[in-house]
Biopython code that builds the backbone (N, CA, C, O; Angstrom):
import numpy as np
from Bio.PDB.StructureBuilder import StructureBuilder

atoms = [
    (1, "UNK", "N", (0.847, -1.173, 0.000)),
    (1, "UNK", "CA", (0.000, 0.000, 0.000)),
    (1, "UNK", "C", (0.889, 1.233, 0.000)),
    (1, "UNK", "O", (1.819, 1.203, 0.806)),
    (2, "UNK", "N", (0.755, 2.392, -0.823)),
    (2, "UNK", "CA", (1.314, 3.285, -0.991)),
    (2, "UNK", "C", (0.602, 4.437, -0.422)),
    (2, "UNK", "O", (-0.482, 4.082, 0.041)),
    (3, "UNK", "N", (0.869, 5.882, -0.278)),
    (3, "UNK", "CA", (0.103, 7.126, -0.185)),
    (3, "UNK", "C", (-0.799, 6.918, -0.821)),
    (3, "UNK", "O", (-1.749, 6.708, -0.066)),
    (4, "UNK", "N", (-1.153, 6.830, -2.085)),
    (4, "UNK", "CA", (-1.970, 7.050, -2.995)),
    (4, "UNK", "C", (-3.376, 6.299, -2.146)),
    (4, "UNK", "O", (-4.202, 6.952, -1.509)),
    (5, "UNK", "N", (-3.400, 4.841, -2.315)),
    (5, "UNK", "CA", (-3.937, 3.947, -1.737)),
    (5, "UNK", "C", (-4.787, 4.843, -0.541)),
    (5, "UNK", "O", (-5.916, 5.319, -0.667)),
    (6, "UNK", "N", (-3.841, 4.926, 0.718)),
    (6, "UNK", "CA", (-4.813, 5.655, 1.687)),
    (6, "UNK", "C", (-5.411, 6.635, 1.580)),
    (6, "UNK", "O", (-6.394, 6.756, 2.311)),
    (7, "UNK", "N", (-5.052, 7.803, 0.576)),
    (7, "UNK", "CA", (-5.672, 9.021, -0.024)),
    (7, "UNK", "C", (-7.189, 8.457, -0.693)),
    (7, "UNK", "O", (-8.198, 9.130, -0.487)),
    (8, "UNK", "N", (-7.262, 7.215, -1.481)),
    (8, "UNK", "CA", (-8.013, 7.062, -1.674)),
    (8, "UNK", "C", (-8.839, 5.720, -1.082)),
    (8, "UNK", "O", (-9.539, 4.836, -1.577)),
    (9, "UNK", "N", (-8.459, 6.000, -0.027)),
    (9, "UNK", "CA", (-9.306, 4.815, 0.553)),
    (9, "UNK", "C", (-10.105, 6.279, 1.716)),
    (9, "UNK", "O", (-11.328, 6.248, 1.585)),
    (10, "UNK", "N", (-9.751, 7.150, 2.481)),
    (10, "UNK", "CA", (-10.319, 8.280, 2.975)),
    (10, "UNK", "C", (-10.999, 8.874, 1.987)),
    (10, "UNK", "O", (-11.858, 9.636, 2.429)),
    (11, "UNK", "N", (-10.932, 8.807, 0.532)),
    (11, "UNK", "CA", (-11.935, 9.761, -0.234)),
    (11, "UNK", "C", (-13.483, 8.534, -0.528)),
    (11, "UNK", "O", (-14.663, 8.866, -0.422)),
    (12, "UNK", "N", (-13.019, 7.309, -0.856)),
    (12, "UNK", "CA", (-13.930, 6.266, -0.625)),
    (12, "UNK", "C", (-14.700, 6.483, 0.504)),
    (12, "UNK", "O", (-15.906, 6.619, 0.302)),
    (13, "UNK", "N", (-14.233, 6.559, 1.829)),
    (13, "UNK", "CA", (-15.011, 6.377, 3.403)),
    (13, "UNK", "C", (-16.102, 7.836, 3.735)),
    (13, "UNK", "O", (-17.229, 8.015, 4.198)),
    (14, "UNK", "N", (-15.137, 8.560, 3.260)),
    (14, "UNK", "CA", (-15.594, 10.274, 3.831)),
    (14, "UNK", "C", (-16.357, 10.695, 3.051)),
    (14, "UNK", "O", (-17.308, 11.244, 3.608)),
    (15, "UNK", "N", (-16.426, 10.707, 1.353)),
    (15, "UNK", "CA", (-17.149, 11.125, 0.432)),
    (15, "UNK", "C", (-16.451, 12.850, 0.365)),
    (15, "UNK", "O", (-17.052, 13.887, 0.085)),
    (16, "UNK", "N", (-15.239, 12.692, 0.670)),
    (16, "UNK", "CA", (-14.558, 14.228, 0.721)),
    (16, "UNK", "C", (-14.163, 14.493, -0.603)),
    (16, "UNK", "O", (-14.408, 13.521, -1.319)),
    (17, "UNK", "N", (-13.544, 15.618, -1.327)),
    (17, "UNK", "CA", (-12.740, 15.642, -1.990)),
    (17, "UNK", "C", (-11.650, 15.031, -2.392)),
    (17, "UNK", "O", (-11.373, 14.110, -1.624)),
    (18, "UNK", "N", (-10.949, 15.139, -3.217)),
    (18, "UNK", "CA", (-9.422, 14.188, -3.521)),
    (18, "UNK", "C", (-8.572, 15.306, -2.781)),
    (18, "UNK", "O", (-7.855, 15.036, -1.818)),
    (19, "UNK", "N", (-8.688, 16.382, -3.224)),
    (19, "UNK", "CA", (-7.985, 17.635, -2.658)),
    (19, "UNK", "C", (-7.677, 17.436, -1.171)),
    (19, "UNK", "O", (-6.565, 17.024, -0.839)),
    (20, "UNK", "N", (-8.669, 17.728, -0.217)),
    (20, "UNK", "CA", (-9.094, 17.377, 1.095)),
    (20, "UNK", "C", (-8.396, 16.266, 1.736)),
    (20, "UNK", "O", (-7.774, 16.123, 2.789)),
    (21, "UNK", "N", (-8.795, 15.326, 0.470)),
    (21, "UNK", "CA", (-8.183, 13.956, 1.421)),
    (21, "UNK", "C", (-6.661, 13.738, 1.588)),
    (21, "UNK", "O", (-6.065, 13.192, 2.517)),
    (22, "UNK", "N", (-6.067, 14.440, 0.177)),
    (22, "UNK", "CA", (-4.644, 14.474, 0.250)),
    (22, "UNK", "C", (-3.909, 15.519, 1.317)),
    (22, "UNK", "O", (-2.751, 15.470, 1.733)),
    (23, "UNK", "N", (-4.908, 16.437, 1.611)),
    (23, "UNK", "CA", (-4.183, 17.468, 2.293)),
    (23, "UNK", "C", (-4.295, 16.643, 3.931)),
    (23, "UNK", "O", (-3.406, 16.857, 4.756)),
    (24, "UNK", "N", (-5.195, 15.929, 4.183)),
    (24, "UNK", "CA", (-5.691, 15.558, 5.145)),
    (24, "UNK", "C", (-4.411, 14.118, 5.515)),
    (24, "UNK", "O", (-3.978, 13.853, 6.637)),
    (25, "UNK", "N", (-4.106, 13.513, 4.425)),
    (25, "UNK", "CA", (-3.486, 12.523, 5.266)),
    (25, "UNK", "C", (-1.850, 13.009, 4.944)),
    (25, "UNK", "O", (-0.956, 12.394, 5.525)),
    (26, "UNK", "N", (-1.572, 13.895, 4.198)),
    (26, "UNK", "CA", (-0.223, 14.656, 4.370)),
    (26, "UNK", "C", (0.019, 15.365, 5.618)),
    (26, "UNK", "O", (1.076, 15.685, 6.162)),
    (27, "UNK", "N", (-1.199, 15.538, 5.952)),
    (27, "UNK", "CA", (-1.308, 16.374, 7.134)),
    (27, "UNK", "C", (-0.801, 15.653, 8.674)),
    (27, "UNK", "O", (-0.395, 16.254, 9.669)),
    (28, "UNK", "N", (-0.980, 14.163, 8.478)),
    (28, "UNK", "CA", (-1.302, 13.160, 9.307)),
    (28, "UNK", "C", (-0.005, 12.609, 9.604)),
    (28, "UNK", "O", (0.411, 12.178, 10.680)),
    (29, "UNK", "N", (0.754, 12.715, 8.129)),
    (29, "UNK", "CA", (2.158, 12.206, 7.841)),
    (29, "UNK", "C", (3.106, 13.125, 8.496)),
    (29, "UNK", "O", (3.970, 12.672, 9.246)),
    (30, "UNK", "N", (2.978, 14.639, 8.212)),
    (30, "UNK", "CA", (3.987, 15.947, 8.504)),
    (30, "UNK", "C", (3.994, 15.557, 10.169)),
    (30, "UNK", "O", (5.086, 15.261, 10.654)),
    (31, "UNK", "N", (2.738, 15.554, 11.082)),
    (31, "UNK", "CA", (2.631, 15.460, 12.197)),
    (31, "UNK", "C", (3.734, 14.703, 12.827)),
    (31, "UNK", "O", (4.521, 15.047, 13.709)),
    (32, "UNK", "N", (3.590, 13.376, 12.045)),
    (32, "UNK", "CA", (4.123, 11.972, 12.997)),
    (32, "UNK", "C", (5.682, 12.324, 12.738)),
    (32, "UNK", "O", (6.479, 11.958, 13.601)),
    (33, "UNK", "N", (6.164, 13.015, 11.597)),
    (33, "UNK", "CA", (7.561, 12.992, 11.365)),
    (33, "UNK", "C", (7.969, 14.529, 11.961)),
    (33, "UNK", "O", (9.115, 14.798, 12.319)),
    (34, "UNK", "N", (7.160, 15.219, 11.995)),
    (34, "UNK", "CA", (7.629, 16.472, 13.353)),
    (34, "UNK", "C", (7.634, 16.169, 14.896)),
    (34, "UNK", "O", (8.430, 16.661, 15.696)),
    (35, "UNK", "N", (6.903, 15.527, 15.110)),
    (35, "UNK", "CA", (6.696, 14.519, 16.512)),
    (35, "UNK", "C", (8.026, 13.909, 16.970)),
    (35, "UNK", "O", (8.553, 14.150, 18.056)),
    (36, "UNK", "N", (8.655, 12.850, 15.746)),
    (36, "UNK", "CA", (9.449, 11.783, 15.857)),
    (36, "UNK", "C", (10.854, 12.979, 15.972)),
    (36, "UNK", "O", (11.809, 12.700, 16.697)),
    (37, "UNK", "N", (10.823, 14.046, 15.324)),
    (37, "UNK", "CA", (11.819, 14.247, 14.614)),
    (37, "UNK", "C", (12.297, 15.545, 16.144)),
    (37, "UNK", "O", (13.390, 16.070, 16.355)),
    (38, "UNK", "N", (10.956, 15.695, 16.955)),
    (38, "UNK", "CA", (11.059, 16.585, 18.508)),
    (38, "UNK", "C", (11.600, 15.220, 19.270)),
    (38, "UNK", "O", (11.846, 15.501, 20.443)),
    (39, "UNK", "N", (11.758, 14.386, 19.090)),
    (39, "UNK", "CA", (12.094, 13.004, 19.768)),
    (39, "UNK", "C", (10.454, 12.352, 20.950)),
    (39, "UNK", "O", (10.450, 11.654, 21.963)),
    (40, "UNK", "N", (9.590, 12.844, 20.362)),
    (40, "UNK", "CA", (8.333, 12.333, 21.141)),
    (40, "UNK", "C", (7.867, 11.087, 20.848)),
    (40, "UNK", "O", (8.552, 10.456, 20.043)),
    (41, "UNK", "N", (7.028, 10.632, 21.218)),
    (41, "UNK", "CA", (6.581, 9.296, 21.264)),
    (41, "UNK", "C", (5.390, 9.380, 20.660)),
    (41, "UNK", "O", (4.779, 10.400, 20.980)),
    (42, "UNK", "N", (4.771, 8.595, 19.813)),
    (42, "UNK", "CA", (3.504, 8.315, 18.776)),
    (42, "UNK", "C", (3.019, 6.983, 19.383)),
    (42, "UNK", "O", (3.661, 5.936, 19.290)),
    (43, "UNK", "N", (1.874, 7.103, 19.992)),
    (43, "UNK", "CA", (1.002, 5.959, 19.890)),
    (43, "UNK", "C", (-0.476, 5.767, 19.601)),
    (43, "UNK", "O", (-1.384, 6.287, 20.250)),
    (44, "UNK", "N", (-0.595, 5.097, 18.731)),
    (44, "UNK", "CA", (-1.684, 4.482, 18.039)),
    (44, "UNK", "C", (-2.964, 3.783, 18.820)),
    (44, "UNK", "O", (-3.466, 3.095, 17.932)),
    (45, "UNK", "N", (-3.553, 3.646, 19.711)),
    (45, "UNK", "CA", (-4.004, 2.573, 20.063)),
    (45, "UNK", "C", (-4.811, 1.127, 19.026)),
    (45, "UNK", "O", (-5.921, 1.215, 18.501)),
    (46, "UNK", "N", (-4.403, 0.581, 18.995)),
    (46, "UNK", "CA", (-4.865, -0.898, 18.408)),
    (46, "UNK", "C", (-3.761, -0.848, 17.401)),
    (46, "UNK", "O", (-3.908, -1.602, 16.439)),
    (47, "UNK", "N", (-2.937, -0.281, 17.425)),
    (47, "UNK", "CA", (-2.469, -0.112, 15.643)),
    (47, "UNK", "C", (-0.578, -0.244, 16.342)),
    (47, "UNK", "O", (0.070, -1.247, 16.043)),
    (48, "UNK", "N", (-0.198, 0.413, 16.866)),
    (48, "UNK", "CA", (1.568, 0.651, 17.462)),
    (48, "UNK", "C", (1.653, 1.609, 17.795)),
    (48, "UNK", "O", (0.836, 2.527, 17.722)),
    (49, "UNK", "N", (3.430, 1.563, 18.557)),
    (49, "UNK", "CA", (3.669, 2.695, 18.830)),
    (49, "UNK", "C", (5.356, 3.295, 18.163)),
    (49, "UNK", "O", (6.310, 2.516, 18.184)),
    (50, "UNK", "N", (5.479, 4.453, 17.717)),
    (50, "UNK", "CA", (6.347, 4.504, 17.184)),
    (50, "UNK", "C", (7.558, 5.638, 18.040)),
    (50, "UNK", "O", (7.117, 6.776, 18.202)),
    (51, "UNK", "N", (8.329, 5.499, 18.323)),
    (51, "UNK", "CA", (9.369, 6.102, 18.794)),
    (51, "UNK", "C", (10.768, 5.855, 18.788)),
    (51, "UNK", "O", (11.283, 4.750, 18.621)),
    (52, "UNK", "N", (11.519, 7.212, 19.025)),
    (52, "UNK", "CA", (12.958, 7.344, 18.629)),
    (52, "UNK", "C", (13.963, 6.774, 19.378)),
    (52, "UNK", "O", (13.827, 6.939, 20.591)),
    (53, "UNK", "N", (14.967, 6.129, 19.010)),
    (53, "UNK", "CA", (15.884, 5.590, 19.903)),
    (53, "UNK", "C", (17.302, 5.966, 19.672)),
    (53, "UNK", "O", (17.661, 6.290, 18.539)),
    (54, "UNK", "N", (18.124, 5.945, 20.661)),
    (54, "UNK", "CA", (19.766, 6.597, 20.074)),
    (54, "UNK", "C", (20.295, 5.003, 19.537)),
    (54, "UNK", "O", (20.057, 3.916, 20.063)),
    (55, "UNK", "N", (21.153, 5.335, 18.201)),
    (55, "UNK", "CA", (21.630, 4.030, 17.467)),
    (55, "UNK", "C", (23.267, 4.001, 18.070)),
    (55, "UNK", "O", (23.827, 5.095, 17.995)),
    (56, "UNK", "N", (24.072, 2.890, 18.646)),
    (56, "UNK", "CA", (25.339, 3.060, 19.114)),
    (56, "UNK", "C", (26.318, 3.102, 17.804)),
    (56, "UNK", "O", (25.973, 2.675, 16.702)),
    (57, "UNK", "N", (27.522, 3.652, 18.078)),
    (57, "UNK", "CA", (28.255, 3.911, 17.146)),
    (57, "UNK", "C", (28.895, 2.360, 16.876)),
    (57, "UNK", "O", (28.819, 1.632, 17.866)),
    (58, "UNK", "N", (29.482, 1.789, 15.733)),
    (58, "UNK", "CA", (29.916, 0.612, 15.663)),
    (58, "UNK", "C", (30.679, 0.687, 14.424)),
    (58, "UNK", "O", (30.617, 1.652, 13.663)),
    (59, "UNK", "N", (31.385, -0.327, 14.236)),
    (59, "UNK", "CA", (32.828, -0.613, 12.581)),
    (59, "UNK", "C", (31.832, -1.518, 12.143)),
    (59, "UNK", "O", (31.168, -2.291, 12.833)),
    (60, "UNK", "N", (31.795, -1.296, 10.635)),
    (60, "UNK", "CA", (30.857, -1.921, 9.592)),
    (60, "UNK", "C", (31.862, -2.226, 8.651)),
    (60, "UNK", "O", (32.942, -1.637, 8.667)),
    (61, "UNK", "N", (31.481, -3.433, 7.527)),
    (61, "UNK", "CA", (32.338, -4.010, 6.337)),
    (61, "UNK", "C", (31.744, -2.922, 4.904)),
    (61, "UNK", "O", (30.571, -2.882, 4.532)),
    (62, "UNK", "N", (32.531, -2.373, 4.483)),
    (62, "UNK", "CA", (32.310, -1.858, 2.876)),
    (62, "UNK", "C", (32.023, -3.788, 2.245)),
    (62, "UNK", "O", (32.773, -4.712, 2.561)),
    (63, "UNK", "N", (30.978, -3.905, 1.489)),
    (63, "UNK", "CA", (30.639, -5.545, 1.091)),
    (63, "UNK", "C", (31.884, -5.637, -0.747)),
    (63, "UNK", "O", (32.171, -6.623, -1.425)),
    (64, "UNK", "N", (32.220, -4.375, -0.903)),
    (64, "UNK", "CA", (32.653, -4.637, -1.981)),
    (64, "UNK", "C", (34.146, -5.148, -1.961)),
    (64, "UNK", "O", (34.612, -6.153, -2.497)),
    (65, "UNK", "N", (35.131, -3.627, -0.755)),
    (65, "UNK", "CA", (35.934, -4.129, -0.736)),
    (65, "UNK", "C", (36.789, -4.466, 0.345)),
    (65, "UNK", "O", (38.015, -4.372, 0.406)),
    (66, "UNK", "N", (35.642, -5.038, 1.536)),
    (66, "UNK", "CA", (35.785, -5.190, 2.476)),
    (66, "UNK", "C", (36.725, -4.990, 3.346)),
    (66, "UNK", "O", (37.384, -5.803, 3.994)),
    (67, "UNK", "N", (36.753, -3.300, 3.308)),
    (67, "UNK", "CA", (37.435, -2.333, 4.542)),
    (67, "UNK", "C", (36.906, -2.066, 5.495)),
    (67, "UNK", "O", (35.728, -2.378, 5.319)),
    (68, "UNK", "N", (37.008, -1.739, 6.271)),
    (68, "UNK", "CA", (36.348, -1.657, 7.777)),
    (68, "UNK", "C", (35.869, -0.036, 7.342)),
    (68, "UNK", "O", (36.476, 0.760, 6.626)),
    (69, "UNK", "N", (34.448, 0.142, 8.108)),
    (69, "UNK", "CA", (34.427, 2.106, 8.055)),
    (69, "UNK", "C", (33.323, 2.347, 9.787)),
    (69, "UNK", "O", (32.367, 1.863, 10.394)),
    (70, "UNK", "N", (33.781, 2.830, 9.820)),
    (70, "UNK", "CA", (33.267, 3.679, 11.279)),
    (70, "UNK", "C", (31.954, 4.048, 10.819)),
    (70, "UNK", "O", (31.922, 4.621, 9.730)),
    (71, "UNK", "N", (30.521, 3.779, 11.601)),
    (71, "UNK", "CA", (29.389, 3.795, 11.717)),
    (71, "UNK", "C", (29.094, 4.869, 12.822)),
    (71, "UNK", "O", (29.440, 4.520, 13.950)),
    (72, "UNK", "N", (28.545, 6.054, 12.717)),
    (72, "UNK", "CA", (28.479, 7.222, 13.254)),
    (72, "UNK", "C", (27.210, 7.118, 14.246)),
    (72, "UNK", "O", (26.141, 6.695, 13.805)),
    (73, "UNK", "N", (27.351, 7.529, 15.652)),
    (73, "UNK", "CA", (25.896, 7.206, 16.359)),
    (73, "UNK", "C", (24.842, 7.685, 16.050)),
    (73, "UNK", "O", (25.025, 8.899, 15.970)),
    (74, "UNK", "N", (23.725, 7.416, 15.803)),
    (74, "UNK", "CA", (22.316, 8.241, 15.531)),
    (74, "UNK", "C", (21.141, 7.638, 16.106)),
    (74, "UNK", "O", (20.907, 6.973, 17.115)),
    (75, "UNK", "N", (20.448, 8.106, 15.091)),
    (75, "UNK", "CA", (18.989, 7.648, 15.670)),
    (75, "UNK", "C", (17.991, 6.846, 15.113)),
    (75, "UNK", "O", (17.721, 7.033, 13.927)),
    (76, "UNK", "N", (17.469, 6.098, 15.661)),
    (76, "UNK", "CA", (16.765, 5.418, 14.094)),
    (76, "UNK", "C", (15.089, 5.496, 14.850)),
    (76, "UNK", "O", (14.968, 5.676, 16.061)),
    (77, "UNK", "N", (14.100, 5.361, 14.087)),
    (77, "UNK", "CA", (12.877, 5.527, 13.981)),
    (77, "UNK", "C", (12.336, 3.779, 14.385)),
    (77, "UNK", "O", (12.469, 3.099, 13.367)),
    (78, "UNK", "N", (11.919, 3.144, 15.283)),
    (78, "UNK", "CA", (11.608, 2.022, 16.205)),
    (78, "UNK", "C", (10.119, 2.213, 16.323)),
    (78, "UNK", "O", (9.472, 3.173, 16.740)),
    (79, "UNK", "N", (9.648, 0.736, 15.719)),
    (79, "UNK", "CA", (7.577, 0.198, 15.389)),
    (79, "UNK", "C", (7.764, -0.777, 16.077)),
    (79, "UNK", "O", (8.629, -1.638, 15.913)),
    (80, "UNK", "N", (6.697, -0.692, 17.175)),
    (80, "UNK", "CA", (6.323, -1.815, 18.196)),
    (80, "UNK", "C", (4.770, -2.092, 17.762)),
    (80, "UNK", "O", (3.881, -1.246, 17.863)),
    (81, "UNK", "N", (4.590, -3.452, 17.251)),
    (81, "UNK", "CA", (3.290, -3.482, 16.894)),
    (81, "UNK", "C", (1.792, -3.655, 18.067)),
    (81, "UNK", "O", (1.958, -4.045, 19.223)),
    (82, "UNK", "N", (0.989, -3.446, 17.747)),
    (82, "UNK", "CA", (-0.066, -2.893, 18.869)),
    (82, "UNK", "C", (-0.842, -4.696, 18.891)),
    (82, "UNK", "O", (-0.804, -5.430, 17.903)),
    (83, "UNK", "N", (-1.463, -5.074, 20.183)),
    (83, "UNK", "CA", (-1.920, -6.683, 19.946)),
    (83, "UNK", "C", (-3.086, -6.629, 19.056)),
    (83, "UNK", "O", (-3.650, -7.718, 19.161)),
    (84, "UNK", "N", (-3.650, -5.950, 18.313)),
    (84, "UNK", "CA", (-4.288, -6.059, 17.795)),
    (84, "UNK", "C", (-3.896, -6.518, 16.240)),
    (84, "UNK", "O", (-4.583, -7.241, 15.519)),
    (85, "UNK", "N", (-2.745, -5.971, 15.945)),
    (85, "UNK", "CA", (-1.998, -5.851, 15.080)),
    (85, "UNK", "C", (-0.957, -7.259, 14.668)),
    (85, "UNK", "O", (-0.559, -7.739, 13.607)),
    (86, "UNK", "N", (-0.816, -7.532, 15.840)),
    (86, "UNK", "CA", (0.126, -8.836, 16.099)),
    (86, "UNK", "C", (-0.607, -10.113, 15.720)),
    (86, "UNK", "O", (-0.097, -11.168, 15.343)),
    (87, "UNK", "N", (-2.072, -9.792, 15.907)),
    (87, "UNK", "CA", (-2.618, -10.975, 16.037)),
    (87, "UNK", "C", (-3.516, -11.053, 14.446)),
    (87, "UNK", "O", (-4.546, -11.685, 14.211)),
    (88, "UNK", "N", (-2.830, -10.309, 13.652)),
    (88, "UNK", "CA", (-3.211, -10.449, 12.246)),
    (88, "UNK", "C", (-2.869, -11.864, 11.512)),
    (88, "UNK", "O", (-3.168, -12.034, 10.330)),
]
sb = StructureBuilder()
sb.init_structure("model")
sb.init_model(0)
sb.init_chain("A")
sb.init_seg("    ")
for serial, (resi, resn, name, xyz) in enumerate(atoms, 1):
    if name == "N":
        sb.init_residue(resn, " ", resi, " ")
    sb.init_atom(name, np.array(xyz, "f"), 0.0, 1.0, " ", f" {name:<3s}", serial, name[0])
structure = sb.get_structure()
């Protein structure tokens, strides 16, 4: 399932515009990645929860010509699925 898909699966349900619906679930999208991106926590009920975690720094293989390169610490974006979800 792509954007498109849920854009038009909300214009199917709502009987809204296409306009509307796109602005509406862009709207939905900007949120969760300004949220994630303040380091807050997103939760869904029945569905997950999504939040930020610090990634440790670590030595990784180049696969081509297998040199060692230094892996820089960050952050990565972490989906815990909701039991409703699990039990699909």
């Amino acid at each position: 399932m792509i954007k498109h898909d849920i854009v038009n699966e909300v214009l199917e349900r709502t009987g809204i515009t296409k306009t509307k619906a796109e602005v509406a679930v862009e709207t939905v999208f900007e949120s969760m990645k300004k949220a994630l991106a303040d380091g807050d926590r997103i939760e869904l009920r029945g569905f997950g929860v999504f939040n930020v975690r610090p990634r440790k720094t670590g030595i990784g293989r180049n696969p081509r010509t297998g040199e060692e390169v230094n892996i820089p610490p960050g952050k990565a974006v972490r989906f815990k699925p909701g039991k409703e979800l699990q039990s699909l």
